[in-house]
N, C-alpha and C positions, 0 to 999 in steps of 0.2 A: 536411556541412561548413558551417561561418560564414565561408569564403572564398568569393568569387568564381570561378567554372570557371576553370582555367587553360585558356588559348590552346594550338594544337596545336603554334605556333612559339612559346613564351610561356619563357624559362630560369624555371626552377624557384626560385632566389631574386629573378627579378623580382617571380613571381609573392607570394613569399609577404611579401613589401614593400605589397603592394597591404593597403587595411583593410580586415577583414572586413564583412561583410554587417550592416545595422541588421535586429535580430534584433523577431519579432511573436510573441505568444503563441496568438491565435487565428488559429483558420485564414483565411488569404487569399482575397478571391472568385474570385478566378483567379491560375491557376502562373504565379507569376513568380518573376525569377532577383536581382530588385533586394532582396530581403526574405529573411531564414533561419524559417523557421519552426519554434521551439525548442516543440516536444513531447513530451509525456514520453519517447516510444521514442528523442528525437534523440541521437546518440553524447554529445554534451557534456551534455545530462542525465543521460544514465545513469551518465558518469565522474562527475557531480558526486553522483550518490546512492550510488556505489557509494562513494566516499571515505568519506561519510556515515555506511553502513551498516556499514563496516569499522573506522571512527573515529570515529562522531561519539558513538558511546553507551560510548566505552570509559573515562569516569571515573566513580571510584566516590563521589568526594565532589558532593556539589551547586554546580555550578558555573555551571549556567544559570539565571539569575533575570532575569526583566522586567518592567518596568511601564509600562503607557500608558492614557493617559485615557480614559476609554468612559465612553457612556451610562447608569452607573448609578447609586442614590441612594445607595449608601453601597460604601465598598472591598470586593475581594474577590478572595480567594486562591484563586488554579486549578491542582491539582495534576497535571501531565502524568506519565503514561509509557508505554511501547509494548510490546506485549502482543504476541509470535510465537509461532506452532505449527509446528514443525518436523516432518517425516516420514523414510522413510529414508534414508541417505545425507547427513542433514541439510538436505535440501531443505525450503527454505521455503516450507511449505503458508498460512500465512495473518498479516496482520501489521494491527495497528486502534490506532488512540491511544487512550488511558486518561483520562478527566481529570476529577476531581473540585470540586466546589468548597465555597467556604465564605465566609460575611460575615467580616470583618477590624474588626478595632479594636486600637488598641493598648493596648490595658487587658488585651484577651480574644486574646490568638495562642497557636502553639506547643501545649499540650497541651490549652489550653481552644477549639481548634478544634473547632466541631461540623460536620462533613460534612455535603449539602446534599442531599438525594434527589435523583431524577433528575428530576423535574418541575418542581423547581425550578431545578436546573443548566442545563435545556437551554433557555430565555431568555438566561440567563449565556453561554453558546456563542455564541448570536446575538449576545449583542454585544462579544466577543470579537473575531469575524469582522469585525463592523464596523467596530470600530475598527483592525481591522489594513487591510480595503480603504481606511479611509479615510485614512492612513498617518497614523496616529496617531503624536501624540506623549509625550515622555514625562514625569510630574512631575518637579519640580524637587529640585534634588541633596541638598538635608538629607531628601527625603520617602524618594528611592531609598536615602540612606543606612542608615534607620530600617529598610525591608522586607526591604535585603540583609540587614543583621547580622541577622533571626532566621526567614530563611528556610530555614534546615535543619529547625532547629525546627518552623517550618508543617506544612511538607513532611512530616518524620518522626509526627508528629499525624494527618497523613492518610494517610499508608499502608497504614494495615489497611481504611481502605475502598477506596480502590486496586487494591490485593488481590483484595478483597470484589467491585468493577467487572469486575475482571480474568478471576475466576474465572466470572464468570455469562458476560461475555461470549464465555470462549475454550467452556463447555458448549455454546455458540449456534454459534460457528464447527464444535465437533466436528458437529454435527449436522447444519448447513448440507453440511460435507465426505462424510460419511458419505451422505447422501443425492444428492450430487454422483457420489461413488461407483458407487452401488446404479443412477443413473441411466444412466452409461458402461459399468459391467457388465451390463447389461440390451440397452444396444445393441448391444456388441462382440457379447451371442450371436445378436441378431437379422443382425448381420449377417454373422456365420459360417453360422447357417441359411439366409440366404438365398443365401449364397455355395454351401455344400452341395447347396440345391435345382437352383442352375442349373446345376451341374457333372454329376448325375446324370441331371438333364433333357436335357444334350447328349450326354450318353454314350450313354444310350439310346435316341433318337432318330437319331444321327447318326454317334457313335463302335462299331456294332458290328461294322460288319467296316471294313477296305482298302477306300476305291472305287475301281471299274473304270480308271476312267478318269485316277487320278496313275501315269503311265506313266512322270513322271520321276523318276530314283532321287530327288534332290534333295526333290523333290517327298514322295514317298512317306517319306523319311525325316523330314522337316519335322512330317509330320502322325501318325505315331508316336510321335514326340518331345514332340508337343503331348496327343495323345492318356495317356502314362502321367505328363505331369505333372499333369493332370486325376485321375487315380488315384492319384497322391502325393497331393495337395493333400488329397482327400479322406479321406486314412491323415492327413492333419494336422490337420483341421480336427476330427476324432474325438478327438484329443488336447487343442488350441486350446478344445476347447468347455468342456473343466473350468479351464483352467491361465490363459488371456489373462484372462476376469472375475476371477479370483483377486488375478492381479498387477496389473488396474487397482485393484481395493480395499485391497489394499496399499500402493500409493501416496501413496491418501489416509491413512492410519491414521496419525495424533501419536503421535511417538514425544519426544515434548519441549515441555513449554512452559515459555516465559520469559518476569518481567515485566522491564523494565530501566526506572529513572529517566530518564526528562527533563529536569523542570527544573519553577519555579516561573513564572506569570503573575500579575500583580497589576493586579485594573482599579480604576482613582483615577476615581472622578467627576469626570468633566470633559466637554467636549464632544470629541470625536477628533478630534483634527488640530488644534484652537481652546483651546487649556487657557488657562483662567481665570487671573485673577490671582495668581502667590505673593501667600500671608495669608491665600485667604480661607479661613472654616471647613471648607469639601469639601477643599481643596488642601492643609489643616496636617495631617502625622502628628500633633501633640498634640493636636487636634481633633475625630479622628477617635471617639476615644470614642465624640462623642454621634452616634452613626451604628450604633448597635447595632442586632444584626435585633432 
């Protein structure tokens, strides 16, 4: 919770008059109650990703577009989307952001996008990242005007490598999964034989006859009782040894993948956080021309 513990005499709408807790995202050096510490697992993250996941990817037209200044020498369009493997039951086996890029000019968008290898993309990432830690800000309103109006366009240019990302990367997930698999069916039967061994170990050893001396019914029924579930278990684990590694590789096995759009990112040379003057050549959409790769 981002409240404060209510009191054991505390009424219930006193308490919830109180403000919430000032929320930290890294972990605190020591538990304390003056601080919420919002981590992924905390109930109010997980309501805020479940909205997310349930809504945040449900339009079909492109409606998410950004821009902010970063580190670079010339514009560049970052194509996002989110790439899920689903398994049975629709259970969400594995979910990775997609994002392509490309140098920008307004002369050269839309179909004359050339997609950027990944070698050269993942600098681009880097200062992506930056410029969002460093809360960047964003060009000025004639420049975002220019990148919205043919951001679908970008976008749809870049798709087929997208795709193209999406496709290599979900092969690497199946395989990453499969092997994840192979690794938990390997244990399950190590640890059904091992369960097997000590069961047969104490039967023989210790379960073949009634000892002398449980003279009490109680007694003697207890350890009867103990003695033939040791003889079930082992009618089960004879079964367990084909059926349990089955149904963990199962588990794993995609039965679905999906790419879904995101959205567009546009990085304007500038410095993040410090954008330079409207006018000047980095900062003008009709300038950007001479910024070709």
């Amino acid at each position: 919770m981002l409240r404060p513990p209510r009191e054991r005499d505390e009424d219930f709408w006193d308490w919830r008059r109180r403000p919430p807790l000032p929320v930290v995202f890294e972990t605190p050096k020591e538990m304390t109650e003056e601080v919420g510490h919002l981590h992924l697992s905390h109930p109010v993250t997980q309501r805020i990703l479940s909205r997310l996941l349930a809504q945040g990817f449900s339009e079909r037209d492109l409606a998410r577009v950004t821009a902010i200044f970063a580190d670079v020498t010339k514009p560049v369009a970052l194509a996002l989307a989110r790439l899920s493997l689903f398994g049975p039951g629709a259970a969400r086996l594995h979910d990775a952001v997609i994002d392509v890029a490309a140098f920008w000019d307004e002369d050269r968008r839309g179909s004359q996008l050339r997609p950027l290898g990944d070698a050269e993309t993942q600098p681009l990432r880097a200062k992506l990242d930056a410029g969002l830690h460093a809360a960047a800000k964003s060009p000025p309103a004639s420049i975002q005007k220019v990148l919205a109006a043919g951001a679908a366009a970008d976008y749809a240019a870049l798709w087929d490598a997208v795709e193209h990302e999406a496709d290599a990367e979900a092969d690497r997930a199946k395989k990453m999964l499969a092997n994840r698999a192979r690794v938990e069916s390997d244990a399950m039967r190590d640890l059904l034989a091992a369960q097997e061994r000590s069961i047969r170990t104490e039967l023989a050893q210790h379960r073949t006859q009634l000892p002398l001396e449980l003279t009490d019914p109680r007694e003697r029924a207890a350890w009867l009782a103990d003695t033939q579930a040791m003889t079930d278990r082992l009618d089960a684990i004879t079964a367990e040894r084909d059926s349990e590694p089955q149904r963990i590789e199962e588990v794993y096995e995609v039965a679905l993948v999906r790419v879904t759009p995101i959205g567009m990112i546009y990085l304007w040379p500038g410095k993040p956080g410090k954008p330079g003057k409207p006018g000047k050549p980095e900062h003008d959409a009709r300038n950007a021309r001479g910024a070709r790769a």
